[in-house]
Structures are given as structure tokens and as C-alpha cells.
N, C-alpha and C positions, 0 to 999 in steps of 0.2 A: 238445675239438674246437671250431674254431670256429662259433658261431653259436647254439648252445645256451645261452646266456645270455641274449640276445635276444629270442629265441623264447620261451624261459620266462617274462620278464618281459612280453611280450605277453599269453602266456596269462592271469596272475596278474591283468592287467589286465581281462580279458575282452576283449582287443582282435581284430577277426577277421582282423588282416594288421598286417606290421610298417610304422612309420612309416618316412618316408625316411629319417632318420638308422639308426635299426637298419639297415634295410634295405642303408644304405652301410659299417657299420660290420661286415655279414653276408660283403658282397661282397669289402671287404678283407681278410677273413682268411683270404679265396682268392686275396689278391693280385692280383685288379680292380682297377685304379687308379682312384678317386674325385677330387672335387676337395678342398681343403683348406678346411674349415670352420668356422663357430662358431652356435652358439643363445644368441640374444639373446629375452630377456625384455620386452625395452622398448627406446625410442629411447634411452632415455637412457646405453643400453649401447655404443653404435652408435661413440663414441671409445673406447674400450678395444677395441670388436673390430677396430677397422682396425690395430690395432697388430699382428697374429697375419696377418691375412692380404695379398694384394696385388692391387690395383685391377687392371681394373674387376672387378665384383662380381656378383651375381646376388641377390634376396632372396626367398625363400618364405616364405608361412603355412605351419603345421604345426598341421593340425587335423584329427580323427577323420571331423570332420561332413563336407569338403570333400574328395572324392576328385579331383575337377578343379580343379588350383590356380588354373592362364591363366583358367577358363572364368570363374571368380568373382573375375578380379583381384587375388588372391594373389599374383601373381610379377611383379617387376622385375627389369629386365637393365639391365646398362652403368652402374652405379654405381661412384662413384671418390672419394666423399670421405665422412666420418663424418656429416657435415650432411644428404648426399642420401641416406644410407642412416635416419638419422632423422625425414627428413621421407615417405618410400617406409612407414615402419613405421606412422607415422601416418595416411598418406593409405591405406593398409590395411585401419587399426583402423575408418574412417570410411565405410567398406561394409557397408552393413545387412550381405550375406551372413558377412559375417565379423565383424562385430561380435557377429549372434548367434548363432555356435558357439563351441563348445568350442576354446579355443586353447592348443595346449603349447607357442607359441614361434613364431623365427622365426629362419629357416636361412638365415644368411649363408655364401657360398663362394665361392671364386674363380670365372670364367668358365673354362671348357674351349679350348682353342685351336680354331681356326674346324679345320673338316673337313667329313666324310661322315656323316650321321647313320643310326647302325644302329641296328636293336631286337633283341633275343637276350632269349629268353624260356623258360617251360616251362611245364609240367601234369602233373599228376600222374593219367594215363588209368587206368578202375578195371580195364582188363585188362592194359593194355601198360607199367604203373608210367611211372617218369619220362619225358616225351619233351623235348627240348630244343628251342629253333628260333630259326631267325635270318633276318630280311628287310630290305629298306633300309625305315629310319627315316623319320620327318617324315608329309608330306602321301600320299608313294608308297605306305604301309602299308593308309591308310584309303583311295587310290582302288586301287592295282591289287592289292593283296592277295597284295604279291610277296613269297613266305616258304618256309622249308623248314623238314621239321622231321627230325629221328631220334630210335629209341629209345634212350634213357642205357644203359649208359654211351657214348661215340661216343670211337672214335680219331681221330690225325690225320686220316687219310685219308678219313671220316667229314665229318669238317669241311671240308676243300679241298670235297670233292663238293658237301656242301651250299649252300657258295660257287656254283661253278659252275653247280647250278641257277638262280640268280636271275636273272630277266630283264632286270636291272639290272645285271648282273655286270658289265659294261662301266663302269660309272660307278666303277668302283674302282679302275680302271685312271688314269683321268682324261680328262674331255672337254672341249670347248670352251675351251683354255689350263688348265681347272683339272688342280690338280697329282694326281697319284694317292696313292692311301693305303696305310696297310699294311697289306696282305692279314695277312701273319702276327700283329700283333696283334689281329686279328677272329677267327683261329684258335685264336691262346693265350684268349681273353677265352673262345670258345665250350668250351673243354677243363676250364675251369677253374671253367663252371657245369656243363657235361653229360657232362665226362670223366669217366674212375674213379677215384674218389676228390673229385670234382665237387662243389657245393654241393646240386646236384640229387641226387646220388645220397647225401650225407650227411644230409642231411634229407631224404628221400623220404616219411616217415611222416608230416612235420608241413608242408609246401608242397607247398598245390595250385594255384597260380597265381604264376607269378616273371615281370616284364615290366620291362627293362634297356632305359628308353626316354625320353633317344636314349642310346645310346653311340655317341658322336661317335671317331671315326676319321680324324687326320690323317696325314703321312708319316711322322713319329716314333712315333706309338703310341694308345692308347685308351684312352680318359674315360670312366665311366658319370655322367652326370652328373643321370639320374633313375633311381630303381627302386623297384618296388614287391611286395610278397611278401605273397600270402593263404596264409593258413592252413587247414591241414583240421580238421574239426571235432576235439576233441579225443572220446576214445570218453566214453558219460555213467557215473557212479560209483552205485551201489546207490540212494543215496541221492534222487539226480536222476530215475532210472527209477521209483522210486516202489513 
């Protein structure tokens, strides 16, 4: 099943949450669509990767230390040539904050097509096991705190509902000339982490924190184009208890 390989190699790591790449490689094998990527080791990787994928670009640090990429200037956007994505990798390495952590890399993908940015997320509550939830994305999350949640597994009907609580629900439709999005793939995207048979519900034991932010939502369909999966502690072995 998917995702268990991931997860494992987290643990092995002693890592407490999977990096984004697992984290996107988690989500596809629920058939979340991600963007198309590559992990470059260095700039000088930066012409072989443009040959896989197609401008413009997006570039993240990948590093255990830096849970806020924007905050510490890890990520560029709008990149279109092998040159400015080597010189982004370098102007990177050349920030004290990333210079001194730990770096696995550096996450080249495609941009996501412009939309609606959602967040679809869950927890793992110690009475009510998985709950899933969905709000609009971006700046709306952290001022109005518009979000829904239900307990896993959720049917369709689950998911429209929880659509229709948002107080935003209107911006889905489309305002001010912007075009409306697709309600139904915000539906499939929420079915397919807190459905039955869910990611939420197949890992329940080992994810206590999943946060799908933004999944960008245009009229043809949905991008996770950030995620992030903590982990619950795993139980300690004879040996650790002492």
C-alpha cells in the first residue's frame, strides 16, 4: 500500500515528519496530482534538470532544520532557464540560515497553473482518530480561520457539506471576473486523503499532522503543490524504556 515505504524510511531516519518530496510522492499514490519534479544536488545540475521538466519553475531548499521555507528565503518562483535556476541555487547556499543547516537538496517543479488556493489537512485526535479538514488557502487561513473539519472516513456528501460551510464558499464559484474553479476536484482531492480507504485512514497509526498547503484549484482540476506529514511518535522498544 502506498506510502509505507516512506514512512519507514522517515522513521529509520529518525526523521519526525516526512520531507516534501515523500510527502508528494505519499500523496500520489492516492492520486493527488503534484507538480512534476527533480532534486538537484547543486547548480551545476540545473541543465540536465530543465531537460525533464517545463518552465517556469519554482525552486525549494530541502532541509530538516527549516520548517518555513518563504520565511528563510529557500523558495523562488518564475524560473525559466538552467542559468537562473543555478544562479537561485546559489543565491540560496549564500544565506547564513541555509547555509548552516542540514541540506538534502533542492526541489525543482513545475509551477501549478494560477487558481484558488486551498489547504486540506488532518490530525490524528487521541479520541475521535483521524479528522480531515479543508479551508481556503493563502493569507484567508491565518486571518479568518475559515475551515471545516469531519471525522475520517467522510463520504461525498461529507465533503460538498463541508464545502458549503466555508465562508468563503462564494470565491469558488468565482468573483470579480475571476473564473470559478472545480468544486469537484476539491471534493476528489478531500475523498482521497479522508475517504475510506483515504491516506488518512491508511496511515492512521503513523500521521499526526498532514497540511496540503496550498492546493491550488483551477477550472480543470487540483495541484498540491506544498505538503507536509508529521509523524506520531513511534511506541519506544524494551530497550529505550530502559
Amino acid at each position: 500500500m502506498s506510502g509505507f515505504d516512506e514512512i519507514a524510511e522517515a522513521r529509520k531516519q529518525k526523521r519526525a515528519a516526512l520531507d516534501e518530496v515523500a510527502g508528494k510522492r505519499l500523496l500520489a499514490g492516492f492520486a493527488v496530482a503534484v507538480p512534476k519534479s527533480v532534486v538537484l544536488q547543486s547548480a551545476a545540475e540545473a541543465e540536465q534538470a530543465l531537460k525533464a521538466l517545463k518552465p517556469p519553475l519554482v525552486l525549494k531548499v530541502m532541509s530538516p532544520d527549516i520548517p518555513h521555507k518563504s520565511d528563510a528565503g529557500g523558495v523562488r518562483v518564475g524560473l525559466k532557464s538552467a542559468e537562473e535556476v543555478g544562479q537561485a541555487v546559489r543565491a540560496m547556499m549564500a544565506v547564513p540560515q541555509i547555509a548552516n543547516a542540514r541540506i538534502d537538496g533542492f526541489l525543482l517543479e513545475e509551477m501549478a497553473p494560477a487558481g484558488q488556493e486551498i489547504v486540506v489537512g488532518g490530525l490524528r485526535d487521541p479520541q475521535f482518530g483521524p479528522l480531515v479538514m479543508v479551508g481556503l488557502g493563502g493569507i484567508l487561513i491565518e486571518v479568518l480561520a475559515d475551515v471545516s473539519f469531519r471525522i475520517c472516513p467522510i463520504t461525498r456528501r461529507d465533503a460538498e457539506e463541508m464545502l458549503d460551510e466555508l465562508k468563503g464558499a462564494a470565491l469558488l464559484k468565482g468573483v470579480r471576473g475571476r473564473k470559478p474553479v472545480s468544486r469537484e476536484a476539491i471534493v476528489d482531492a478531500l475523498l482521497r486523503i479522508g475517504g475510506e480507504g483515504g491516506l488518512l485512514m491508511t496511515h492512521a497509526a503513523d500521521i499526526r499532522e498532514a497540511d496540503v498547503n496550498p492546493l491550488i484549484v483551477s477550472e480543470h482540476g487540483a495541484v498540491a503543490v506544498d505538503a507536509r506529514f508529521v509523524l506520531t511518535q513511534p511506541p519506544m522498544n524494551a530497550d529505550e524504556r530502559g
